[in-house]
N, C-alpha and C positions, 0 to 999 in steps of 0.2 A: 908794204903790208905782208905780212906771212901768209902762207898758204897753207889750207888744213883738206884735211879728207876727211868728208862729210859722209855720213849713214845720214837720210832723211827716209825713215819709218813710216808709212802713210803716204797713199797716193792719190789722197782728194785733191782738191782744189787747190788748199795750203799749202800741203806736203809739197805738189808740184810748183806750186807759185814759188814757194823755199829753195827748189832744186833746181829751177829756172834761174831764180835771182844767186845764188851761190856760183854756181858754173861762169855766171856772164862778171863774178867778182876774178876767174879765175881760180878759185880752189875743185880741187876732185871730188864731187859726188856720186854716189849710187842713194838710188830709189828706189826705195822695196815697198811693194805692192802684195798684200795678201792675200791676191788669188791670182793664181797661175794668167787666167784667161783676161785679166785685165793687164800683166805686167808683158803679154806677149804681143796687147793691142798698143798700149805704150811702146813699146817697143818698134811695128812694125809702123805706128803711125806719126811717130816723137810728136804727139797732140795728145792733150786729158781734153778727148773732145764733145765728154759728156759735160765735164764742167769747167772747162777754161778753152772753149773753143776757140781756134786762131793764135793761139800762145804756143810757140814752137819749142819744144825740147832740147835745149843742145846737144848736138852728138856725141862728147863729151861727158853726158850723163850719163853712166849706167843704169842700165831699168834692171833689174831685180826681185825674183820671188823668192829664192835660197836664201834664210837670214846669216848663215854662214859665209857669203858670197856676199852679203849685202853690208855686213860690219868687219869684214875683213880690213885689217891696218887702218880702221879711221881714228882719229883723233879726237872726233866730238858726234855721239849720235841727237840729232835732230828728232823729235818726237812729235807726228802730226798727225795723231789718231784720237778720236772723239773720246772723251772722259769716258763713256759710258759700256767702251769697246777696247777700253786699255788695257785693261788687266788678260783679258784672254786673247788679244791680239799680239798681247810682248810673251804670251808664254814661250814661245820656242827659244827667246833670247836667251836668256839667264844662262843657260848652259853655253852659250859661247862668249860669255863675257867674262875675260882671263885677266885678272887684276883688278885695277883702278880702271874707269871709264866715266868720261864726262857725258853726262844725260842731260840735256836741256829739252821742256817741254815744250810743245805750241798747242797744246791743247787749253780750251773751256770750260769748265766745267767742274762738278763735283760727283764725285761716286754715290751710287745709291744706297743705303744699307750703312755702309763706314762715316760717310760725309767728309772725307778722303780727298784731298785735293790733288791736282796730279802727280807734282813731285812728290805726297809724298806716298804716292801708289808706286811710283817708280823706285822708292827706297825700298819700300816692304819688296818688288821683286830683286834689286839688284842687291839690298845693302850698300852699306856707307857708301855711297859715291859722291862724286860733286854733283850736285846739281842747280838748275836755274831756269826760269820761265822768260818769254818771249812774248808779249804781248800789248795792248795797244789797239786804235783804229786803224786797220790792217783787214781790206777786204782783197782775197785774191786774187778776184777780175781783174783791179784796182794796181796792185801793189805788180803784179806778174808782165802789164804792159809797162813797168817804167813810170807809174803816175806818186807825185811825190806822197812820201810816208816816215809818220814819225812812230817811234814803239818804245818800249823803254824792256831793257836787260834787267833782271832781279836774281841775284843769287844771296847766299849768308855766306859768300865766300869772294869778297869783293874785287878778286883778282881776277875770278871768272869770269862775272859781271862784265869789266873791263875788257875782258877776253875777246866776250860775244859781242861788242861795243867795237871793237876793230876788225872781228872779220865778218862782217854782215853789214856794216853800215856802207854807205856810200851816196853821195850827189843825191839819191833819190830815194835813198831810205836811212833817214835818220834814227839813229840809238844813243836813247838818256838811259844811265844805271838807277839803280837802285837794290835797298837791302831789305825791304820788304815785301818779301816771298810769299809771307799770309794776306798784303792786303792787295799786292798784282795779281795775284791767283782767284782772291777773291770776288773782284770788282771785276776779272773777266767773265767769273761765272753768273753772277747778280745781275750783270748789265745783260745778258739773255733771257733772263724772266724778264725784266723792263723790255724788253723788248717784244716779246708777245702782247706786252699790256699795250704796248704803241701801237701795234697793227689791230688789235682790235678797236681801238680807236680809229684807224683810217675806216677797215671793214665797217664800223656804227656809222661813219660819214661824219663823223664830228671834225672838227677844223683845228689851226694852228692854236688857239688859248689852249685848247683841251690836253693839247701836244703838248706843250710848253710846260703847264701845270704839274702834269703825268714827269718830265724830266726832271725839277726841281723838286716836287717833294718825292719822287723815285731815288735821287741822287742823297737826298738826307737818310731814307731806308739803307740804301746799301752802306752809307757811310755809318748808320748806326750801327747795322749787324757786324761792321767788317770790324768797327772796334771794340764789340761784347766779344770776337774770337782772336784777338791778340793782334790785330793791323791799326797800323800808323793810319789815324782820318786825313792826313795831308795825301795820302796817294789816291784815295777817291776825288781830289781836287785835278789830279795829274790823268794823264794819257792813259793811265790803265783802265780810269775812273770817268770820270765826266766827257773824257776826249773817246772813249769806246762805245760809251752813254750815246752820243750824239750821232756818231757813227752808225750804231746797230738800231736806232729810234728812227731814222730818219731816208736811211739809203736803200737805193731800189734792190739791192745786192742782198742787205738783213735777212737769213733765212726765219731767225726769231722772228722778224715783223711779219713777214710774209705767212707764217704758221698763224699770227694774229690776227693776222687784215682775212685771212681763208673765214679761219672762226668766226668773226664778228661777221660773215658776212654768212653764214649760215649751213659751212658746212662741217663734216665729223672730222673729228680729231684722228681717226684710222684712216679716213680717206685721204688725208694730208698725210699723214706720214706714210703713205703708200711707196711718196717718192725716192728720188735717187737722195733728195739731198738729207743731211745731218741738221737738225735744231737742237742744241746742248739744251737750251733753255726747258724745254719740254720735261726732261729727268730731274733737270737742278731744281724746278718749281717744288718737285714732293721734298726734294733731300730740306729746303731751306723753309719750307712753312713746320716740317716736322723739328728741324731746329731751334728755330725761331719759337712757336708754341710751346717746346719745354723748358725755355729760359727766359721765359716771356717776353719778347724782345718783340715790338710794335712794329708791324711790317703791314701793315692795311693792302696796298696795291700787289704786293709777291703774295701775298695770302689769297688777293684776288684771284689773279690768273692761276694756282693751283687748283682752288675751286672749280674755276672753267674747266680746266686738263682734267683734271682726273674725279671730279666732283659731281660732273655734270650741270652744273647752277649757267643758265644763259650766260654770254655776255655783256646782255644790254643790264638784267638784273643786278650784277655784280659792278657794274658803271652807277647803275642807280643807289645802292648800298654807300657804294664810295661817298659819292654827293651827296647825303644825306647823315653821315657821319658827323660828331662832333666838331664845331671847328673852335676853335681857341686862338690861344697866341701865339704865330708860328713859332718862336724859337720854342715852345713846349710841344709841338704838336709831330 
């Protein structure tokens, strides 16, 4: 296997779960951290021991807050910074990215205002680059200790694809390709709004049908919108899609569920997000009900939890709404 030098951009959870699992592939990484004071605690502790506590650093990894210092001679920069914080967190790059450079993201999400997916946030700063997304049921607790994992590579450049398919994969982290860029980027960020909608199902106390139900006709939603904006409905069947679905609806780890299950159970939406951690889900709700509403594209349950986030409407109300809804022939409904 070749060995590459890795820039991974982002020092949450991912970023580090990435840097962990790269280094222990044998390739050279540095980890860039955008604030000084966390990349010194990384540093002095080789633990992200706010959110991956007991996951050792290898020494091996450069910790890094100089982005100069940090995309020096790599090969391929790793991108593991929240949709919502991408664009002004890569500002300092652009000026040190001298030629062609391969950008792959791992980020969730949709920008707000653009409805901008992440690669192509990454073109509008870098210009023409290759690019390609990273994605999947992949929780970093999860993936950082060795516990097995499948993802799937998406580039429109299928050599890249293939690229990121051999130096990331291994025994314990499986990589399928693919060429559809709009519907993997897609179904990562949609499966974060299903995912609040699930936790507030736990939060109501309602049980496994109500779960179950919320997946299947959740998974028809995202599968509709992903192909009124130009993705293949076979990849919401796939790992990006149904297999991330189940993952972030279900696992104690979901920050999306966990922002859900808080709500439903009665507290504020500011008092949740007070925390350390990142919910994409929470941004993507506005970008995708305002999408959705002006091309009229039938999204009942993401329409839901928009309401809740930013609407103020309960969430026992907006359960009730649901249930009360027309019901028809599923394959129309």
């Amino acid at each position: 296997m070749r060995r590459f030098r890795f820039a991974v951009l982002g020092s949450g959870g991912w970023g580090t779960a990435m840097a962990v699992h790269l280094a222990k592939l044998g390739h050279g990484v540095a980890l860039w951290s955008a604030r000084p004071e966390w990349a010194a605690e990384l540093a002095a502790k080789r633990e992200n021991a706010r959110l991956l506590p007991g996951v050792r650093i290898p020494d091996s990894v450069a910790i890094e807050h100089d982005p100069a210092r940090a995309v020096a001679d790599a090969d391929l920069w790793a991108i593991a910074i929240p949709t919502a914080f991408l664009r002004v967190a890569l500002a300092p790059f652009p000026s040190h990215c001298t030629g062609s450079v391969r950008l792959l993201s791992l980020a969730k999400g949709i920008e707000n205002g653009t409805f901008l997916r992440p690669t192509q946030i990454l073109e509008s700063l870098f210009g023409p680059q290759t690019t390609g997304v990273l994605s999947g049921p992949s929780h970093a607790e999860e993936m950082a200790r060795g516990l097995p994992t499948s993802v799937v590579a998406a580039s429109r450049d299928p050599e890249f694809a293939l690229e990121i398919q051999a130096a990331f994969g291994s025994d314990r982290f499986r990589v399928y390709t693919n060429r559809d860029v709009v519907g993997v980027e897609l179904a990562g960020a949609l499966k974060n709004v299903l995912g609040i909608a699930a936790g507030i199902c736990d939060g109501l106390g309602f049980g496994d049908n109500a779960k179950a139900a919320l997946l299947a006709r959740g998974l028809v939603e995202m599968t509709r919108f992903g192909v009124a904006a130009g993705a293949d409905a076979a990849t919401f069947a796939g790992l990006a899609g149904a297999g991330d679905l189940i993952a972030t609806c279900f696992s104690r780890h979901g920050r999306n569920r966990r922002v859900g299950e808080r709500l439903g159970k009665g507290e504020t939406l500011t008092d949740i997000l007070a925390g350390p951690m990142v919910a994409e889900g929470v941004w993507t709700a506005r970008s995708v009900a305002e999408w959705a509403k002006a091309r009229g594209i039938e999204t009942p349950i993401m329409t839901a939890v928009h309401q809740v986030l930013h609407e103020g409407k309960p969430p026992l109300a907006a359960v009730s709404d649901l249930m009360t809804r027309y019901v028809g022939e599923e394959s129309e409904c």
